[in-house]
SEVEXKOL-516145 format. One record per residue (C-alpha): x, y, z. Coordinates in steps of 0.1 Angstrom, whole numbers, padded with zeros to 4 digits, always signed. Each point is the difference from the previous one (the first is absolute). Last residue first. Layout:
// SEVEXKOL-516145
XYZ/...
***
This chain:
// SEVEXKOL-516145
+0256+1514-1476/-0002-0035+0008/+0036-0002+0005/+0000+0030+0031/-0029-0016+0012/+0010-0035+0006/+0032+0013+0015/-0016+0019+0026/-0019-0029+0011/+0032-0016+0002/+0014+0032+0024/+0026+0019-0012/+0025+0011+0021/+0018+0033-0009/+0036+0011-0001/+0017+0028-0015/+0028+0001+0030/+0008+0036+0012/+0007-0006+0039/-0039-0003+0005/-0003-0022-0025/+0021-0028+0016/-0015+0000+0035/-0036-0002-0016/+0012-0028-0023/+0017-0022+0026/-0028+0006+0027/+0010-0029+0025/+0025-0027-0023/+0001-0036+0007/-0031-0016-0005/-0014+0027-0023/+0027-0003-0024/-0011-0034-0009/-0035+0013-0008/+0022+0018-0028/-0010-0028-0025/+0006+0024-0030/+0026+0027-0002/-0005+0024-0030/+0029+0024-0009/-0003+0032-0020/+0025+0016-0015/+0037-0002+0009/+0011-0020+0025/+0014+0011+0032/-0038+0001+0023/-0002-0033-0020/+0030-0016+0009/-0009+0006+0037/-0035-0007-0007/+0015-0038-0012/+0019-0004+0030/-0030+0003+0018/-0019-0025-0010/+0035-0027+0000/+0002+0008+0035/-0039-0013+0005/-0003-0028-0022/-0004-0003-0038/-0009+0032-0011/-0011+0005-0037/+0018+0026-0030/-0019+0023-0023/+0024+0022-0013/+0028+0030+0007/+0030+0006-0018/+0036-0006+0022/+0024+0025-0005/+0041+0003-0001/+0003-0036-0001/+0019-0023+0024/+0015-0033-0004/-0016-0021+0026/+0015-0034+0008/-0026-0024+0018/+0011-0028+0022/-0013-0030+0018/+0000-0020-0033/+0010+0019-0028/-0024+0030-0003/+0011+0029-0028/-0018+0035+0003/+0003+0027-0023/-0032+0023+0010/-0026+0019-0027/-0030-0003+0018/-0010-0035-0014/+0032-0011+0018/-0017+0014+0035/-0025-0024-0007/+0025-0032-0008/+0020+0006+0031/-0029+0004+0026/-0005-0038+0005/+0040+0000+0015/-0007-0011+0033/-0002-0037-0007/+0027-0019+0020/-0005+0024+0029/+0030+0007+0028/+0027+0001-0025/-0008+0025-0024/+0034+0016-0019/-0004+0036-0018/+0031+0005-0030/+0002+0036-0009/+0012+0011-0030/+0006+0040-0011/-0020+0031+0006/-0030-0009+0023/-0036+0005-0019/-0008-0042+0004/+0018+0003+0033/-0030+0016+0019/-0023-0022-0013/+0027-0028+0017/+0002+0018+0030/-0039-0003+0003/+0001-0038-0005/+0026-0005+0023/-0014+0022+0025/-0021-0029+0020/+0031-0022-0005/+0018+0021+0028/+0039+0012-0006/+0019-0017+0028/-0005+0007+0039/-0024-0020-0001/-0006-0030-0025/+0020+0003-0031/-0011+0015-0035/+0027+0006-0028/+0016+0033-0010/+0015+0013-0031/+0004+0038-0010/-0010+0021-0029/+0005+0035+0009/-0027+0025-0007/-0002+0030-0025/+0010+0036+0006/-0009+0021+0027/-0007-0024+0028/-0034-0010+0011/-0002+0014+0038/-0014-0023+0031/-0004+0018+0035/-0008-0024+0031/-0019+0000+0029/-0011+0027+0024/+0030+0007+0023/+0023-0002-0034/+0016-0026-0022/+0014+0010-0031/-0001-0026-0038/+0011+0015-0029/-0003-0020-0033/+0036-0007-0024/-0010-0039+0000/+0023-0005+0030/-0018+0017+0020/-0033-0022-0008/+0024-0030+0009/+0006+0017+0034/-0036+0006+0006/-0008-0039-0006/+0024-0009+0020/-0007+0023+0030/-0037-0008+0001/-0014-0006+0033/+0032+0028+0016/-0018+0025-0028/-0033+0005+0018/-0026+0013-0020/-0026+0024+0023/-0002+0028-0026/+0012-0007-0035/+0017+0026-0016/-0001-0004-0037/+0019+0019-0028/-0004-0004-0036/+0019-0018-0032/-0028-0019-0001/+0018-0036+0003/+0013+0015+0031/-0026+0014+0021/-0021-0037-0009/+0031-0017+0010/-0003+0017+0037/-0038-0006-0004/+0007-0037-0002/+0025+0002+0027/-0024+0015+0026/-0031-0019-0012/+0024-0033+0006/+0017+0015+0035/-0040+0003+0011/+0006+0022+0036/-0005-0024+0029/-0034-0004+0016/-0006+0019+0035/-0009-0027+0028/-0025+0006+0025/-0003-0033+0028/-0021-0021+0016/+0014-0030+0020/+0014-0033-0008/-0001-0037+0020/+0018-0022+0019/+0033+0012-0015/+0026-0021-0022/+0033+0014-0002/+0010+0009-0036/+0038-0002-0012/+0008+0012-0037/+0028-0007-0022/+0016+0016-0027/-0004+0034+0011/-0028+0026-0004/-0016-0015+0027/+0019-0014+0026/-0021+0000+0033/-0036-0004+0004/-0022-0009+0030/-0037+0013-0004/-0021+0021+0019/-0018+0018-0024/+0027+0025-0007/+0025-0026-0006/-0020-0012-0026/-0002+0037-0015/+0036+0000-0004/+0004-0038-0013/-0028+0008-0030/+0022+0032-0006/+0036-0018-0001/-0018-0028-0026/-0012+0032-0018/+0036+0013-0002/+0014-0029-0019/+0019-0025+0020/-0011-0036-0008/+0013-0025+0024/+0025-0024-0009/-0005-0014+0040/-0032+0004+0013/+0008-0006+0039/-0032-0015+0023/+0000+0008+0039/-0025-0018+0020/-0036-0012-0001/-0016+0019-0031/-0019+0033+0002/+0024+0020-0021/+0016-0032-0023/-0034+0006-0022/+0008+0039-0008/+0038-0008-0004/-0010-0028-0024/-0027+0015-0025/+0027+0027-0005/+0029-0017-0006/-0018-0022-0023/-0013+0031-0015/+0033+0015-0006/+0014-0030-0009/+0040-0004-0003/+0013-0038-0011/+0008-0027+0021/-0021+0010+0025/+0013-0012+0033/-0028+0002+0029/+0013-0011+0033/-0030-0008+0028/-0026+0014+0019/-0031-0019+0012/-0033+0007-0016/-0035+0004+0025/-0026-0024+0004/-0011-0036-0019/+0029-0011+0015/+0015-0009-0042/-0015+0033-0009/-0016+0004-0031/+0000+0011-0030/-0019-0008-0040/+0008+0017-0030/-0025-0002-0024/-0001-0010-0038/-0016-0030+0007/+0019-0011+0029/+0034+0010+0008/+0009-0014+0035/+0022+0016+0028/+0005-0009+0034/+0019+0024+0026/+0022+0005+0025/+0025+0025-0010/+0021-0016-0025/-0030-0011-0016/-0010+0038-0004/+0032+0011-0019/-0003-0030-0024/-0036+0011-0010/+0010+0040-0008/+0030-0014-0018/-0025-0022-0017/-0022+0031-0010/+0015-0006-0035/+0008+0036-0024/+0001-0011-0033/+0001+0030-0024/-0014+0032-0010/-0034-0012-0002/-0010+0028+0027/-0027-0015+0029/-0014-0031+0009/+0005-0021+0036/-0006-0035+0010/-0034+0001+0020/+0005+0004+0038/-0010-0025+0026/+0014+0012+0037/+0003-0018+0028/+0014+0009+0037/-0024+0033+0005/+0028+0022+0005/+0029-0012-0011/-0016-0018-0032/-0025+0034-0007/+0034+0021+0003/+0021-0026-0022/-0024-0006-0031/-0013+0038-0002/+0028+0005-0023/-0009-0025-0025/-0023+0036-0010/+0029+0008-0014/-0004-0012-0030/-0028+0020-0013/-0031-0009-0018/-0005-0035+0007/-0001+0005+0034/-0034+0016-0001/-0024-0028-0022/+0025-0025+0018/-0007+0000+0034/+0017+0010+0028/-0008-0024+0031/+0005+0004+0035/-0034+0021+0008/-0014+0016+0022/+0030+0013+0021/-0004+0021+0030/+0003+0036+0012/+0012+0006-0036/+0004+0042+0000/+0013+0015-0026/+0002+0042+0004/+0007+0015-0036/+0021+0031-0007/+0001+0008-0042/+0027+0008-0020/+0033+0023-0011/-0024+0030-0006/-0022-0001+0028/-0029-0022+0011/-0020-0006+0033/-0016-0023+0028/-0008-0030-0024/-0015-0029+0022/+0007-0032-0009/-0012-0035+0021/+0020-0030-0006/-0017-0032+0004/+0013-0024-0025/-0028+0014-0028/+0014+0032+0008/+0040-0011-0008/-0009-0012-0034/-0020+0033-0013/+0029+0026+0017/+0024-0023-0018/-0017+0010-0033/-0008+0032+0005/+0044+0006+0011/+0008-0014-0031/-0025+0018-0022/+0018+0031+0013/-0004+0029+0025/+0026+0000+0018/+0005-0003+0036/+0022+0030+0018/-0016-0009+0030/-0007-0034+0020/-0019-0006+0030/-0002-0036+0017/-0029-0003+0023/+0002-0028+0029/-0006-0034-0010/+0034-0008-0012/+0015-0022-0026/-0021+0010-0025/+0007+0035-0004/+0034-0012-0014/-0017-0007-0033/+0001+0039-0003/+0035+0004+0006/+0006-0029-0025/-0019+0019-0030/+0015+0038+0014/+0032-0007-0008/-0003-0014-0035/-0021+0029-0004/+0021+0026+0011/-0013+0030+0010/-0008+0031-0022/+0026+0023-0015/-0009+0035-0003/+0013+0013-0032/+0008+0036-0007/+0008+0018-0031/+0017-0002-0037/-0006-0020-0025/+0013+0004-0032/-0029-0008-0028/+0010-0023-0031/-0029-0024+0001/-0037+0004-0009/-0010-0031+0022/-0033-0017+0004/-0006-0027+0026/-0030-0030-0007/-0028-0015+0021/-0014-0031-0009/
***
């Protein structure tokens, strides 16, 4: 299993290209299926995420071609001039959760759809029923059947619109829904809709395949169903999670970061709680601009909310980041019951973390010591190289495969703004402690 190694205590200082956004780009692509014409995306990233869905979506017909690369992703032409299969099956599924997400295209399209329950991050219980819920309200049957989800339509043919209420915000409820509810009969309304940038980017390229949207970004969204959808090219949004983590990267260094592509209206409340901290954050033509201050950080509290609030996906980083902050901080998870799994490795790096409950109070030290730690999902990964690239000494992070789902050439990006960072393959390892 492959392994990071840190020598910490480097500024760093240069240019980061920011690639597109995953949790964008996993819908977008699921969105191929609900067309037969050729659905081109760019800015995709290249991520074990991305392999993953590409694996699921070809044995249900889609067809890639890869027509070129640059620095923020790849371009890839999907073409599914008909479906060949309605079922995902476990063996791929089980390796990413939203894969669920090809349960509303295949439904509107093909009118059934059996799709094992999902896998993915053990970061806390995250049901599909909203997913369910949202579907019966527009027409269909649902069963759960030995571990698969099983939909169909109750006229054997197409959905029929109808008022979706979530009683709590789901991006990938939203998500599955707005892409079903586009070749329904009739006008469906999601109501409590999630509003994070990647549901706005999913509705944007809809809309450029022929679809009825109005609303997104807001609370709720109205979709007119269409007969059918058409080809379309769709650029992928700018990754607002690589953009903050390399924001908090700039300042746990003490360096200075531009990061070409970032956006800073996808991630206002994060970049105002990095302000806050003493960091510099400018907006320019060509991204953003972070800058360390000259002294040591501020600590200051925040607690995760869905969008427009500070995102759970930097919670973990924020916290590394607040383990070297002068003073207290007090960080508050309330999307993810178990989203603290990092705590006890960065404590073996020196950090003064207390948990109670859904709360951790950081009291922060002047330097954190590097040592072996493990990953435990994919935020918590990084977190950990953000301590290290801080720490003194040498850091080992093990179970870095996590990283690979989320994060398109982390240690190349990092060492080429200063970082003394190498992966270290297992075979690699074996060596190394033979010798």
């Amino acid at each position: 299993m492959d392994s990071i190694r840190i020598r910490g205590g480097n500024r760093l200082v240069g240019s980061i290209p920011i690639a597109g956004a995953k949790n964008a780009a996993l819908p977008l692509m699921a969105a191929a299926l609900l067309a037969d014409g050729p659905l081109t995306l760019s800015n995709l990233p290249n991520l074990a995420d991305i392999a993953s869905m590409r694996d699921l979506l070809a044995q249900h017909g889609v067809v890639f071609t890869d027509t070129g690369s640059g620095s923020t992703g790849s371009t890839v032409r999907m073409a599914t001039p008909e479906i060949t299969s309605t079922t995902a099956p476990y063996d791929l599924v089980r390796k990413m959760r939203a894969s669920v997400l090809v349960l509303g295209p295949l439904l509107a399209r093909c009118g059934v759809a059996k799709v094992s329950q999902p896998g993915g991050c053990a970061i806390g219980n995250r049901p599909v029923d909203l997913h369910l819920k949202g579907l019966q309200e527009l027409g269909a049957e649902v069963d759960l059947t030995g571990g698969y989800i099983e939909a169909r339509t109750r006229s054997g043919d197409r959905l029929t619109g109808g008022r979706v209420v979530f009683p709590v915000i789901s991006v990938g409820a939203t998500e599955n829904l707005m892409m079903a509810a586009t070749l329904a009969r009739g006008e469906t309304a999601l109501v409590n809709a999630a509003r994070e940038p990647e549901i706005v980017d999913l509705a944007e390229c809809l809309i450029a395949m022929g679809a009825k949207i109005e609303g997104h970004g807001g609370d709720t969204i109205h979709i007119q169903g269409v007969d059918a959808l058409e080809s379309a090219e769709h650029a992928v949004v700018a990754d607002r999670i690589e953009t903050g983590t390399y924001a908090i990267a700039a300042a746990i260094t003490g360096g200075e970061l531009e990061l070409v592509g970032a956006k800073a209206i996808h991630l206002e409340a994060a970049l105002d709680v990095l302000r806050s901290t003493g960091t510099t954050v400018e907006e320019h033509d060509a991204g953003l601009t972070v800058r360390a201050p000259d002294g040591r950080l501020r600590g200051v509290d925040v607690m995760t909310e869905p969008f427009p609030g500070f995102p759970t996906d930097l919670q973990a980083q924020f916290m590394a980041l607040m383990s070297v902050a002068e003073g207290a901080a007090m960080i508050t998870e309330t999307i993810f019951e178990n989203r603290f799994m990092h705590v006890p490795e960065l404590s073996r790096m020196g950090a003064n973390i207390t948990v109670h409950h859904a709360s951790a109070l950081l009291r922060g030290v002047p330097e954190l010591t590097g040592a072996p730690v493990m990953a435990t999902d994919l935020r918590a990964s990084v977190s950990l190289v953000l301590a290290g690239l801080a720490a003194s000494g040498e850091t080992l992070v093990n179970r870095v495969y996590h990283l690979d789902r989320g994060y398109d050439r982390l240690v190349g990006k990092l060492s080429a703004c200063g970082a003394v960072i190498e992966r270290i393959s297992s075979e690699t390892d074996v060596q190394e402690q033979v010798a």
